[in-house]
PDB file of N, CA, C and O in Angstrom:
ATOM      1  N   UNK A   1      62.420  21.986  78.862  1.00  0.00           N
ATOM      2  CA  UNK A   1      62.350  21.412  80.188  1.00  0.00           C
ATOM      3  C   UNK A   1      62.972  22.341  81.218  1.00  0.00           C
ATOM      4  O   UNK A   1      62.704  22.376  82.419  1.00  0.00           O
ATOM      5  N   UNK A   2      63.880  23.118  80.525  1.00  0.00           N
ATOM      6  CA  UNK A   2      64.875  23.628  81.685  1.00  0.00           C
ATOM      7  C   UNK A   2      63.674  24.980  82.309  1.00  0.00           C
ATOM      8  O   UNK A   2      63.387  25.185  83.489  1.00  0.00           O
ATOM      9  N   UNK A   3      63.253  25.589  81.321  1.00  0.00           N
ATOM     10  CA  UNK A   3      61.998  26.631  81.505  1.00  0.00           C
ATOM     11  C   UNK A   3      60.805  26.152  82.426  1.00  0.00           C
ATOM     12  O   UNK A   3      60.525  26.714  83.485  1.00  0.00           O
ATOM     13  N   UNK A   4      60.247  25.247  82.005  1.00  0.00           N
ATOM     14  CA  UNK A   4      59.500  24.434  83.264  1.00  0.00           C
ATOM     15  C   UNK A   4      60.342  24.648  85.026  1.00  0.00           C
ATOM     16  O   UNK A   4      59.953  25.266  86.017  1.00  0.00           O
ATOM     17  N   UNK A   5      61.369  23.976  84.823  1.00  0.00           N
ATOM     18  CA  UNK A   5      62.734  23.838  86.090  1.00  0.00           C
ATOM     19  C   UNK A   5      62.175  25.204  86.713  1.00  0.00           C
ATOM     20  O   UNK A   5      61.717  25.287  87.853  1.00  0.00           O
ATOM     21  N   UNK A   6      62.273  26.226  85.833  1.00  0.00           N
ATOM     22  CA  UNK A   6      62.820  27.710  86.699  1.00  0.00           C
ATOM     23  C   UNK A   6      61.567  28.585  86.451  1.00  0.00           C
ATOM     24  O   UNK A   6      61.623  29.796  86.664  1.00  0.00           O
ATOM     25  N   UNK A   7      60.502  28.023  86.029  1.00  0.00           N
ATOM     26  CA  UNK A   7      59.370  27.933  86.381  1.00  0.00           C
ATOM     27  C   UNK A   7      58.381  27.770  87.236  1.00  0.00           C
ATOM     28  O   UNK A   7      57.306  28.361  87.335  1.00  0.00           O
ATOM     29  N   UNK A   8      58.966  26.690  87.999  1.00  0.00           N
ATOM     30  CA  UNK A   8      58.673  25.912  89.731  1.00  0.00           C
ATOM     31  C   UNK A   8      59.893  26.469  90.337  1.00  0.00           C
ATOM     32  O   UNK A   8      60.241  25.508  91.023  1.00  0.00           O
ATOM     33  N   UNK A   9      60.671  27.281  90.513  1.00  0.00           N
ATOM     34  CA  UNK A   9      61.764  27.524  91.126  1.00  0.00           C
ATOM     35  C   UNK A   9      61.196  29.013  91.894  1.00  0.00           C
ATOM     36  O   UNK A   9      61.297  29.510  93.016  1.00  0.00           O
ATOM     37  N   UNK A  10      60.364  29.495  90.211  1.00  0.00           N
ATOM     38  CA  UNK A  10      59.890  30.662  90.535  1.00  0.00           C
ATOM     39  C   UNK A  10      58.868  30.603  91.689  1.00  0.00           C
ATOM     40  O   UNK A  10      59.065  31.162  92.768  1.00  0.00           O
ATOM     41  N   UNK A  11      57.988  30.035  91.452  1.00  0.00           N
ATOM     42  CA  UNK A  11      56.488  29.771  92.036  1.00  0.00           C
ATOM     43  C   UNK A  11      57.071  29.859  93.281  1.00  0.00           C
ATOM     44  O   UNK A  11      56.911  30.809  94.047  1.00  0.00           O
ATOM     45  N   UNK A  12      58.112  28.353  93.612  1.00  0.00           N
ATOM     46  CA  UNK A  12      58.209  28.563  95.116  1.00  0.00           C
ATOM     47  C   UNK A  12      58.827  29.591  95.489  1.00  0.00           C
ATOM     48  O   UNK A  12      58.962  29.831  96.689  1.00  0.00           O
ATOM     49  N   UNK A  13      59.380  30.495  94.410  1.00  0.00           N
ATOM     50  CA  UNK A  13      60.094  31.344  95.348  1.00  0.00           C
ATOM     51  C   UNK A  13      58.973  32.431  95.927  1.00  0.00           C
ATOM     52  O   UNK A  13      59.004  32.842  97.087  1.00  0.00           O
ATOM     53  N   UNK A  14      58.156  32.762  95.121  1.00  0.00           N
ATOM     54  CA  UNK A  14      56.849  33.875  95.127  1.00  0.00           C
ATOM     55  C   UNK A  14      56.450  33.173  96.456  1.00  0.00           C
ATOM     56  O   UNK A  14      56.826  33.745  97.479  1.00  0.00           O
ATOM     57  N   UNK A  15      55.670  31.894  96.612  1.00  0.00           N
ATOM     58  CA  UNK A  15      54.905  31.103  97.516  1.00  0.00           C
ATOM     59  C   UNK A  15      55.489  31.575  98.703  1.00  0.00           C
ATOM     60  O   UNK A  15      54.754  31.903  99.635  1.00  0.00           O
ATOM     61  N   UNK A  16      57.124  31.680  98.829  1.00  0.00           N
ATOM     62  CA  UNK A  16      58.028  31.849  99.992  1.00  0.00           C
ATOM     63  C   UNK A  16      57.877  32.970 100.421  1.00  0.00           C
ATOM     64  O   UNK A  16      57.580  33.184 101.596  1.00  0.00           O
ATOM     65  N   UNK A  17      58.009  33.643  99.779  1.00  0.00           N
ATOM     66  CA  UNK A  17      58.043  35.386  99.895  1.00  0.00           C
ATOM     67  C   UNK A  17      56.583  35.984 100.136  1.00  0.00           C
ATOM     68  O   UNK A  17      56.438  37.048 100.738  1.00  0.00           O
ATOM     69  N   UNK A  18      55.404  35.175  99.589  1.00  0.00           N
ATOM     70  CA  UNK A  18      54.370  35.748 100.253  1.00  0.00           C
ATOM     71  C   UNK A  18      54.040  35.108 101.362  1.00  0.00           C
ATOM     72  O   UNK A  18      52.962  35.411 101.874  1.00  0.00           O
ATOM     73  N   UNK A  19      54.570  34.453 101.767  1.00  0.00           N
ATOM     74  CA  UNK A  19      54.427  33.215 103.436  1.00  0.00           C
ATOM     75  C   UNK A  19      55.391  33.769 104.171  1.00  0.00           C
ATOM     76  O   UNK A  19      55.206  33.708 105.387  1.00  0.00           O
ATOM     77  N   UNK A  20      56.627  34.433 103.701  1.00  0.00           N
ATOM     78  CA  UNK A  20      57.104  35.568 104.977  1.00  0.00           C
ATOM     79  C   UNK A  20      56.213  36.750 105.098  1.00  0.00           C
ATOM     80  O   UNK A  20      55.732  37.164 106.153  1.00  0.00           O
ATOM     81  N   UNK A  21      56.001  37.371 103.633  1.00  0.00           N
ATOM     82  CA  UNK A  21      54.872  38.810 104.235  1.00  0.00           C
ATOM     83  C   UNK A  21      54.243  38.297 104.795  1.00  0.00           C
ATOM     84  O   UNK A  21      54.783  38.024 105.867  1.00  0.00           O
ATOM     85  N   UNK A  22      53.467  38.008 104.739  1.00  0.00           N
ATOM     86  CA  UNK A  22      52.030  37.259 105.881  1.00  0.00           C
ATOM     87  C   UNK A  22      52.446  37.139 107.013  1.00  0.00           C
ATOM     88  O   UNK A  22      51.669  37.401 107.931  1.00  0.00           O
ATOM     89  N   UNK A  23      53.813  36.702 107.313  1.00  0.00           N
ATOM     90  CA  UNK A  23      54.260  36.084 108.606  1.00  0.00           C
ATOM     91  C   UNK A  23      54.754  37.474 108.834  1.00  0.00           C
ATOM     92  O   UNK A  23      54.154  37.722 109.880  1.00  0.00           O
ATOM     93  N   UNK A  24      55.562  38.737 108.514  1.00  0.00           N
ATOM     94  CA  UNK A  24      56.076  39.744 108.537  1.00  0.00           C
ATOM     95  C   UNK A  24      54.789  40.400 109.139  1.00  0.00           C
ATOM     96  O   UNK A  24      54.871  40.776 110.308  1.00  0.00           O
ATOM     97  N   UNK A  25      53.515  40.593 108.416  1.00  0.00           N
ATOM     98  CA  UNK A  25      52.222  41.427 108.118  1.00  0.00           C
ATOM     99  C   UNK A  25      51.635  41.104 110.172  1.00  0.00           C
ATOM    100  O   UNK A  25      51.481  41.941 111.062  1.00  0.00           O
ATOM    101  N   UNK A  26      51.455  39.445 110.214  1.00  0.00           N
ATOM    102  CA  UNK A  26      51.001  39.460 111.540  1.00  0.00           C
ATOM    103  C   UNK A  26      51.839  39.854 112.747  1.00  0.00           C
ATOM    104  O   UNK A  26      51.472  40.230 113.860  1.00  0.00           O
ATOM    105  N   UNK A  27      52.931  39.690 112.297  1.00  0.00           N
ATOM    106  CA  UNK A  27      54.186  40.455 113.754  1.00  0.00           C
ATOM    107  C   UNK A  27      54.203  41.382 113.689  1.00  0.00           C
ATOM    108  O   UNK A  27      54.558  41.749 114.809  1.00  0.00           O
ATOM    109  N   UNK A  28      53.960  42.768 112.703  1.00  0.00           N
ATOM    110  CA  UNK A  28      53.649  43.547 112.949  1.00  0.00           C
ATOM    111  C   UNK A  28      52.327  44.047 113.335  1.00  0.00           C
ATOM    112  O   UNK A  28      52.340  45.153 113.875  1.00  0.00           O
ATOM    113  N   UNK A  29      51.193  43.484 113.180  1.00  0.00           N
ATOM    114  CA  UNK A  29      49.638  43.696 113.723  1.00  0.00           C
ATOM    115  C   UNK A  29      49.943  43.291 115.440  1.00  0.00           C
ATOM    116  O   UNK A  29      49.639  44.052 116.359  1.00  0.00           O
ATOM    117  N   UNK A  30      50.568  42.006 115.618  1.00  0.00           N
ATOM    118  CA  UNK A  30      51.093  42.208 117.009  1.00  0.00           C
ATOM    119  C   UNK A  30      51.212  43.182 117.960  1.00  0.00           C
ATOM    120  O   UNK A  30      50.542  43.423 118.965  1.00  0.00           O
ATOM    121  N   UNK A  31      52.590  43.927 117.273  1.00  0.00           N
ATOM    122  CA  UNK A  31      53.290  44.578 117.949  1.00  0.00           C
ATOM    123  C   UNK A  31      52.903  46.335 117.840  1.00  0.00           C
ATOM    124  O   UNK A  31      53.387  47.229 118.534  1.00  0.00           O
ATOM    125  N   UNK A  32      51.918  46.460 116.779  1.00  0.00           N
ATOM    126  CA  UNK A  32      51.323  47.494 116.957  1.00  0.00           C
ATOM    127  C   UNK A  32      50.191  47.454 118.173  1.00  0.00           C
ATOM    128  O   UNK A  32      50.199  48.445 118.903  1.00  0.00           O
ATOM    129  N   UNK A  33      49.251  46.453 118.459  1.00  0.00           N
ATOM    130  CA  UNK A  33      48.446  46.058 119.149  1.00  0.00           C
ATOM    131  C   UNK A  33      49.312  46.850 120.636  1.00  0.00           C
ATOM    132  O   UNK A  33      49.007  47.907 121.187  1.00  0.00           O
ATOM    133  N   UNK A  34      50.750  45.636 121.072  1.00  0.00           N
ATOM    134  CA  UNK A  34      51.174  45.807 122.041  1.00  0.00           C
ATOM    135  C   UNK A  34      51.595  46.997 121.785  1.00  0.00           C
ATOM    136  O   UNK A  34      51.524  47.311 122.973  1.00  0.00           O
ATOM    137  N   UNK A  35      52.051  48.145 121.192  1.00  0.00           N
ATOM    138  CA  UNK A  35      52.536  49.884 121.332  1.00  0.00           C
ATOM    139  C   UNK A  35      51.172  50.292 121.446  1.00  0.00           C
ATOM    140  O   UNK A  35      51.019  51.389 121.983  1.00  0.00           O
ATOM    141  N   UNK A  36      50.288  49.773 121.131  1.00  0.00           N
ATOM    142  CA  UNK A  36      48.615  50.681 121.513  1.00  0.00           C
ATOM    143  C   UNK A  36      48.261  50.429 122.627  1.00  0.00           C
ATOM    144  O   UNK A  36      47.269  51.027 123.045  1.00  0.00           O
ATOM    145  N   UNK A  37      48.943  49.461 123.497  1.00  0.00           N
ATOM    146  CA  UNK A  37      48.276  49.173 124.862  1.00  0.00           C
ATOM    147  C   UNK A  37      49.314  49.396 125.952  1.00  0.00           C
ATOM    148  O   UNK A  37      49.121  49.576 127.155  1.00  0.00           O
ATOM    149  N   UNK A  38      50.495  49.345 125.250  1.00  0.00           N
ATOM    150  CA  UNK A  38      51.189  50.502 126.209  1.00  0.00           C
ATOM    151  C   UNK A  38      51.018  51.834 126.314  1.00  0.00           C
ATOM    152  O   UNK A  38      51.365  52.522 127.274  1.00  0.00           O
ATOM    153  N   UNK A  39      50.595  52.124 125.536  1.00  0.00           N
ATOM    154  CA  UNK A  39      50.567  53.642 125.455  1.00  0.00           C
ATOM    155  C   UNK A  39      49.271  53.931 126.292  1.00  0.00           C
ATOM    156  O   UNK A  39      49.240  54.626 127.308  1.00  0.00           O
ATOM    157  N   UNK A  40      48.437  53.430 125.835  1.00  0.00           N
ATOM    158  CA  UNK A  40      47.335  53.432 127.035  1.00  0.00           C
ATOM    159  C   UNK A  40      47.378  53.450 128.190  1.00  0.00           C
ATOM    160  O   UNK A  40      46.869  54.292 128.929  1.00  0.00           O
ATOM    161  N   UNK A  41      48.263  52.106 128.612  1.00  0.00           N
ATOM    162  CA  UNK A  41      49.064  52.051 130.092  1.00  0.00           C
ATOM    163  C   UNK A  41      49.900  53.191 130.596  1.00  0.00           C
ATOM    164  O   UNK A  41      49.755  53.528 131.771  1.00  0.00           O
ATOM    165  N   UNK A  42      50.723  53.792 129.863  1.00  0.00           N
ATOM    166  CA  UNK A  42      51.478  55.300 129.818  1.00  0.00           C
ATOM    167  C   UNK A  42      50.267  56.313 130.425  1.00  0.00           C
ATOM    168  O   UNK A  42      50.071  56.525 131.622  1.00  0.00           O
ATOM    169  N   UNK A  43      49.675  56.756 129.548  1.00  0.00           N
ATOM    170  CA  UNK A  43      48.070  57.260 129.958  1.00  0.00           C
ATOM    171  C   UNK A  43      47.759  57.858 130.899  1.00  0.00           C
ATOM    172  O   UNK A  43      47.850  58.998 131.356  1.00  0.00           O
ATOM    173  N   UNK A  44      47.092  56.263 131.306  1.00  0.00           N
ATOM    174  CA  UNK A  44      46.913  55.446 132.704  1.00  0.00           C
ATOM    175  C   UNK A  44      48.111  56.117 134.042  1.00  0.00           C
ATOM    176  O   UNK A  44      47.744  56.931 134.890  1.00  0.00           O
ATOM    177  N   UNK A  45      49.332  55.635 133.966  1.00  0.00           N
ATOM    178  CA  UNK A  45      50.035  56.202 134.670  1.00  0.00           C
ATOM    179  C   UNK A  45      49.946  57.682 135.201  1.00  0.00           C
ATOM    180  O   UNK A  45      49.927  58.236 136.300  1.00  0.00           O
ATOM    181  N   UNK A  46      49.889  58.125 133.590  1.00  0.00           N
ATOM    182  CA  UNK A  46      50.490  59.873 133.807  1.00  0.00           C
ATOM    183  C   UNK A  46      49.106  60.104 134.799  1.00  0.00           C
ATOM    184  O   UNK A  46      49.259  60.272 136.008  1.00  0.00           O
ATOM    185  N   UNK A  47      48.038  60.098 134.311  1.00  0.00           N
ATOM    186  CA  UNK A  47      46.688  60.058 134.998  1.00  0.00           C
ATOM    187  C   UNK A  47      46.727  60.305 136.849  1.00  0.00           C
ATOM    188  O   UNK A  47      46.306  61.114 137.676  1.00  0.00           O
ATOM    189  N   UNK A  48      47.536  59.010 136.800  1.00  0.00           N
ATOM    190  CA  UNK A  48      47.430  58.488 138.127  1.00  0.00           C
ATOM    191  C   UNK A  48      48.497  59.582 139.300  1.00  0.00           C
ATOM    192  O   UNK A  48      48.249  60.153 140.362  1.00  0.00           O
ATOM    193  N   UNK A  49      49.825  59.457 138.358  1.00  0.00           N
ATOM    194  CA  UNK A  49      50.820  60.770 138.570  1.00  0.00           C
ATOM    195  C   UNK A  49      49.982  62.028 139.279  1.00  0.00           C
ATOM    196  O   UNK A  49      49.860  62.561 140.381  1.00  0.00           O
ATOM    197  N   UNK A  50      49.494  62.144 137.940  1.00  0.00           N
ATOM    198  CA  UNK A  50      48.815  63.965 138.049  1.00  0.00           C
ATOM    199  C   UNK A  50      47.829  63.759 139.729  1.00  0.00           C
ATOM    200  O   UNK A  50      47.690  64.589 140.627  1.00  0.00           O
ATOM    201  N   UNK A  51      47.364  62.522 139.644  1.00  0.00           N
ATOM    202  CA  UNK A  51      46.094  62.701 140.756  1.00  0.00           C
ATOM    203  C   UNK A  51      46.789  62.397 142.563  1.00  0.00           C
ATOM    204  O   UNK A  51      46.414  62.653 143.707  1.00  0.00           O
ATOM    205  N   UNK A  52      48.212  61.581 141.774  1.00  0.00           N
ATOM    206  CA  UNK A  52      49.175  61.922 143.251  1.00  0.00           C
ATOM    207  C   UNK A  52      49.448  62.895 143.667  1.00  0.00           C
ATOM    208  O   UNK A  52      49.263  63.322 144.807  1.00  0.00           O
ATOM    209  N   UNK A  53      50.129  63.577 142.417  1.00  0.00           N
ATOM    210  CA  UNK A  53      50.885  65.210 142.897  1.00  0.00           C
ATOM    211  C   UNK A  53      49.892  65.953 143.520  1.00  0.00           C
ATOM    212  O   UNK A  53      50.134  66.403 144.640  1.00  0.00           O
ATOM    213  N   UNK A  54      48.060  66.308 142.629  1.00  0.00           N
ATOM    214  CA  UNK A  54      47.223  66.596 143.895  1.00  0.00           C
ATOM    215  C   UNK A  54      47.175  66.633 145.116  1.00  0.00           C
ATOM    216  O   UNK A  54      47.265  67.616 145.851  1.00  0.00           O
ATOM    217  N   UNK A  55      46.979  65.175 145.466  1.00  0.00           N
ATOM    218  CA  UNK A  55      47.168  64.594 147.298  1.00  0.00           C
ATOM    219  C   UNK A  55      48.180  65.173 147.954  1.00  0.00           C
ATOM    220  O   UNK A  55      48.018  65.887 148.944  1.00  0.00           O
ATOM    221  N   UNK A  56      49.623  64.813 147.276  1.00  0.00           N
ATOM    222  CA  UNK A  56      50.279  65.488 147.762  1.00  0.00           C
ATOM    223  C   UNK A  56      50.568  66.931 148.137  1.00  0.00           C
ATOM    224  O   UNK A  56      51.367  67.290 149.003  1.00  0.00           O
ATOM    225  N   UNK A  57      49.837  67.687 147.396  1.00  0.00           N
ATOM    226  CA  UNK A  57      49.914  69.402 147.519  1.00  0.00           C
ATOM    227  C   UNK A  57      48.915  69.389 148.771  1.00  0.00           C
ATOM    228  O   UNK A  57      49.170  69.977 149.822  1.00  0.00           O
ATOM    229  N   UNK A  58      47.631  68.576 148.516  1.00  0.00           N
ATOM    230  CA  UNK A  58      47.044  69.136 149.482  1.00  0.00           C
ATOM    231  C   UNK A  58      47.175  68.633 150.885  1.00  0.00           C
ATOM    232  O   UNK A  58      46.379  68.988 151.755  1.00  0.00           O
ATOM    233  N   UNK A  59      48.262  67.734 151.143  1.00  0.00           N
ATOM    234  CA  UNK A  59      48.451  66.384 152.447  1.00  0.00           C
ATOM    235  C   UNK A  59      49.612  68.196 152.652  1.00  0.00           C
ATOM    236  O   UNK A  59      49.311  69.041 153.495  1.00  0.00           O
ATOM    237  N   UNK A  60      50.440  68.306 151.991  1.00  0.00           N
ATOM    238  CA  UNK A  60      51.297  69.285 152.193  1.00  0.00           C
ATOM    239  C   UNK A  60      51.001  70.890 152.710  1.00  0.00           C
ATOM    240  O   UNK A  60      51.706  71.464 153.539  1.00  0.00           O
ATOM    241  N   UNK A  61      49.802  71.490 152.038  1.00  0.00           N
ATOM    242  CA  UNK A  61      49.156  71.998 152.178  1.00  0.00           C
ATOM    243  C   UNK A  61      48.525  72.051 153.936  1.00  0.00           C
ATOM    244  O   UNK A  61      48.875  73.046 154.570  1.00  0.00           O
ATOM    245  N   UNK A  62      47.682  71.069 154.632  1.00  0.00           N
ATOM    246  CA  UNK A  62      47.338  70.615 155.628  1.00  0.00           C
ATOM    247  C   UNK A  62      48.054  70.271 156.472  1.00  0.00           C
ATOM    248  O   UNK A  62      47.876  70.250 157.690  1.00  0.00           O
ATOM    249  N   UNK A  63      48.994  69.951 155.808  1.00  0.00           N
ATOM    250  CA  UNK A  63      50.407  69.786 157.055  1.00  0.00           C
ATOM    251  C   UNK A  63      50.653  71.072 158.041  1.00  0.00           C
ATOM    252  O   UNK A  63      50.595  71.253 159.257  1.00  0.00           O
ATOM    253  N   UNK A  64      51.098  72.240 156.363  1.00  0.00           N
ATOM    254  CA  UNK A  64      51.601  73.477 156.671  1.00  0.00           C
ATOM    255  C   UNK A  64      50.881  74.162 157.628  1.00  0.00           C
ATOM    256  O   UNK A  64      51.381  74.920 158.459  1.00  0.00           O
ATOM    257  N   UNK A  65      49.479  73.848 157.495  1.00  0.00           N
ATOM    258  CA  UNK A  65      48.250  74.234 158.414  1.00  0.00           C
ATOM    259  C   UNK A  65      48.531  74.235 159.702  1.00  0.00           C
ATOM    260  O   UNK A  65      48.682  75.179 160.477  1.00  0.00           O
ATOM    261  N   UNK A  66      48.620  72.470 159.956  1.00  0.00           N
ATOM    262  CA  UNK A  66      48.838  72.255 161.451  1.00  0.00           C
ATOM    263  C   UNK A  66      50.147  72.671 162.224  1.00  0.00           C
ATOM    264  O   UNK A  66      50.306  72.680 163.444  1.00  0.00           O
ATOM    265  N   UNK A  67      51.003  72.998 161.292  1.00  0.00           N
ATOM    266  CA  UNK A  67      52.220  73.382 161.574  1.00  0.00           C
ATOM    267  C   UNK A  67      52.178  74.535 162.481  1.00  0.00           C
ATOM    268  O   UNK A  67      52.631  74.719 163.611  1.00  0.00           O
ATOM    269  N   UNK A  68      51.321  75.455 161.441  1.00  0.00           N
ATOM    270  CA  UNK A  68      51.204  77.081 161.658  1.00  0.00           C
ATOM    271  C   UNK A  68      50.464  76.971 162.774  1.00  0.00           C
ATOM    272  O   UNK A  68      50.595  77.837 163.638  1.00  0.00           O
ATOM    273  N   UNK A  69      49.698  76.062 162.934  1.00  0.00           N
ATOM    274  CA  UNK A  69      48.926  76.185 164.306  1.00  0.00           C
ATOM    275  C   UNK A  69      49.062  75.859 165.571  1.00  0.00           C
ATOM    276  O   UNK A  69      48.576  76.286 166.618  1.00  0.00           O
ATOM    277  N   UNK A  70      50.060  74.748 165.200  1.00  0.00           N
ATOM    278  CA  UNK A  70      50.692  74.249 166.459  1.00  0.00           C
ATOM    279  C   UNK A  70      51.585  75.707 167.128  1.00  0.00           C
ATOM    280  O   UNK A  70      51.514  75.905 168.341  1.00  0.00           O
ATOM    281  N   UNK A  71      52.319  76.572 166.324  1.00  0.00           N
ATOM    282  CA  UNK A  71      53.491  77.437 166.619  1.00  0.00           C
ATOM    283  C   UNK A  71      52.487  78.496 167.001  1.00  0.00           C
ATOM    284  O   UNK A  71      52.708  79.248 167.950  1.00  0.00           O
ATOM    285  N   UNK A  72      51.416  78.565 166.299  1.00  0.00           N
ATOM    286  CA  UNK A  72      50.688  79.512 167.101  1.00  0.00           C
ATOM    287  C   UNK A  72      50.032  79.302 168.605  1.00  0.00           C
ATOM    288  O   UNK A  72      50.086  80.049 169.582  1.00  0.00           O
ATOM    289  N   UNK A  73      49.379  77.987 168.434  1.00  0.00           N
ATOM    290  CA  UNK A  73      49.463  77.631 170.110  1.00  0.00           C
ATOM    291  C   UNK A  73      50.660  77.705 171.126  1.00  0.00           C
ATOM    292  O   UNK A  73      50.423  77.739 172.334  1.00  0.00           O
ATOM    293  N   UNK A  74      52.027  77.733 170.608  1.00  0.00           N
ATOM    294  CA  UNK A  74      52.484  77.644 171.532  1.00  0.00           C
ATOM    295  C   UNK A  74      53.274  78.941 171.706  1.00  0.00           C
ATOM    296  O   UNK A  74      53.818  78.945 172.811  1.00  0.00           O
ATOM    297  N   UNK A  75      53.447  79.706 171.211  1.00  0.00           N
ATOM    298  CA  UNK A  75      53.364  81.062 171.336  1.00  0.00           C
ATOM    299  C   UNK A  75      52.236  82.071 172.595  1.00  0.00           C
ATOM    300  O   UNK A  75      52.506  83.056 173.283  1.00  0.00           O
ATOM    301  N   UNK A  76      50.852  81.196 172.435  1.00  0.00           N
ATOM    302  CA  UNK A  76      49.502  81.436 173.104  1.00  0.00           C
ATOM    303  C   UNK A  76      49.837  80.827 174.618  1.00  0.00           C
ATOM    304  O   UNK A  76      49.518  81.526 175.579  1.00  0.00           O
ATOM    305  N   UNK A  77      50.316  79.859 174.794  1.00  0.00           N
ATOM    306  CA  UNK A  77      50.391  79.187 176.069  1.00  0.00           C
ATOM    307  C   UNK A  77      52.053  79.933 176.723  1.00  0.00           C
ATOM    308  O   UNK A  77      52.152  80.152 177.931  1.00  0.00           O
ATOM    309  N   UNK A  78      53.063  80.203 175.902  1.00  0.00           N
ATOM    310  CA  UNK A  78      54.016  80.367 176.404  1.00  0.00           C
ATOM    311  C   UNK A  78      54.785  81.699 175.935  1.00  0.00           C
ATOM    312  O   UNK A  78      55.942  81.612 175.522  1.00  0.00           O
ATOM    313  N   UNK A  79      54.123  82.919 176.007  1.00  0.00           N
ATOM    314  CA  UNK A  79      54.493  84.117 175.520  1.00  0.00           C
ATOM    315  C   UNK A  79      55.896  84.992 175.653  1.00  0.00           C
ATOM    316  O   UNK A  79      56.577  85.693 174.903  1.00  0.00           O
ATOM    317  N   UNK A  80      55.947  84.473 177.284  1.00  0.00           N
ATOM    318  CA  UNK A  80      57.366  84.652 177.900  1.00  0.00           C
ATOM    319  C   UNK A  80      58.606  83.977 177.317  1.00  0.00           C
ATOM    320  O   UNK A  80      59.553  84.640 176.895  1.00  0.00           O
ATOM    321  N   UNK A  81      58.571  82.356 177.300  1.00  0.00           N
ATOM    322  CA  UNK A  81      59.361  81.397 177.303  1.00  0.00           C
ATOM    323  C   UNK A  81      59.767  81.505 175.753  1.00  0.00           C
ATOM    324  O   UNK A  81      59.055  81.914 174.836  1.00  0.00           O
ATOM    325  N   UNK A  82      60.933  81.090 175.696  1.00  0.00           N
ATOM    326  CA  UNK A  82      61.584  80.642 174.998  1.00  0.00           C
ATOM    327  C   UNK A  82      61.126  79.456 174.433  1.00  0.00           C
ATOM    328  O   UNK A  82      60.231  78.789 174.952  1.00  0.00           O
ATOM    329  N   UNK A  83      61.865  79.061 173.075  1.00  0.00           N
ATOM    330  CA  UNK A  83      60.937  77.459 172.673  1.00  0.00           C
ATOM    331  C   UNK A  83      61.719  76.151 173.498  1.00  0.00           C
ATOM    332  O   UNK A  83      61.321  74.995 173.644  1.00  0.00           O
ATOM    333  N   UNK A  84      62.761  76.689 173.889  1.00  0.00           N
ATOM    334  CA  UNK A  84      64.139  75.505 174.591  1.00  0.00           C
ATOM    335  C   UNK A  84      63.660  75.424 176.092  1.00  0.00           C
ATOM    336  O   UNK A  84      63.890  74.394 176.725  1.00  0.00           O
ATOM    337  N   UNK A  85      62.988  76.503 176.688  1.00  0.00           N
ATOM    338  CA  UNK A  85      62.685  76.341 177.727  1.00  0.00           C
ATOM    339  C   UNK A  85      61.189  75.188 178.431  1.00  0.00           C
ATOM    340  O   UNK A  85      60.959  74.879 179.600  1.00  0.00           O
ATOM    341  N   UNK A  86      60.353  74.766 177.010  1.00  0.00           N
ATOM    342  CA  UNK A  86      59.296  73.823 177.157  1.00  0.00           C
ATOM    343  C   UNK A  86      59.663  72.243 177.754  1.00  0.00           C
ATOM    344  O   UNK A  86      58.948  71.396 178.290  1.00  0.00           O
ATOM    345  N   UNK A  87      61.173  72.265 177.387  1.00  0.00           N
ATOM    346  CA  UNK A  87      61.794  70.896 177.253  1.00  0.00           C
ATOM    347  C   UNK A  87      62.372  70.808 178.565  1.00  0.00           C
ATOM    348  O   UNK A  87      63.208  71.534 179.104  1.00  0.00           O
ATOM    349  N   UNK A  88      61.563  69.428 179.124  1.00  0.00           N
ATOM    350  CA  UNK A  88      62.128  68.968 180.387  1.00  0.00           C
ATOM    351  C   UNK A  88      63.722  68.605 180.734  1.00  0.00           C
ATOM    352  O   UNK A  88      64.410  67.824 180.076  1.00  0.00           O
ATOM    353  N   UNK A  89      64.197  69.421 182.033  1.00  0.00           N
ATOM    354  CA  UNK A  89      65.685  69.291 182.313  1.00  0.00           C
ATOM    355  C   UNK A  89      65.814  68.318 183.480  1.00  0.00           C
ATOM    356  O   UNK A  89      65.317  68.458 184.598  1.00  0.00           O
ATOM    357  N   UNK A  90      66.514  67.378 183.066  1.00  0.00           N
ATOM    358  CA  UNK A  90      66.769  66.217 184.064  1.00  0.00           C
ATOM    359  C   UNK A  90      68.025  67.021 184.861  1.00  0.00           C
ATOM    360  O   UNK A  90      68.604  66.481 185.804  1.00  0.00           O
TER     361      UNK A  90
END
């Protein structure tokens, strides 16, 4: 009888232990899921990064442009003058 006892002691213990893997098995299918779709999102970001820093070179770029051109106009209009001298004296 006692062999029977630890017999069913066993079973449930197996039953237990394969009802945590299973439960172990899907939290990890989870959470791989969610590291595959962050990483994607990561991606995504860097992507987006790279296509800012672009804009920015070239907003920077175009800036430098108008910059250079403005100083060249005013060089063109005011050859004599000084740059302090453009500025109205109350």
């Amino acid at each position: 009888m006692q062999n029977n006892e630890e017999i069913i002691r066993l079973e449930q213990l197996v039953e237990t232990l394969i009802s945590r893997f299973r439960e172990q098995k899907s939290r990890l299918q989870t959470l791989e899921k969610k590291l595959r779709d962050r990483e994607e999102e990561c991606e995504l970001v860097k992507l987006e990064i790279g296509e800012l820093q672009k804009q920015r070179a070239e907003v920077t770029s175009r800036v430098t442009g108008l910059l250079g051109r403005i100083e060249d106009w005013e060089t063109e209009i005011t050859p004599n003058l000084k740059k302090g001298d453009l500025v109205k004296k109350d």
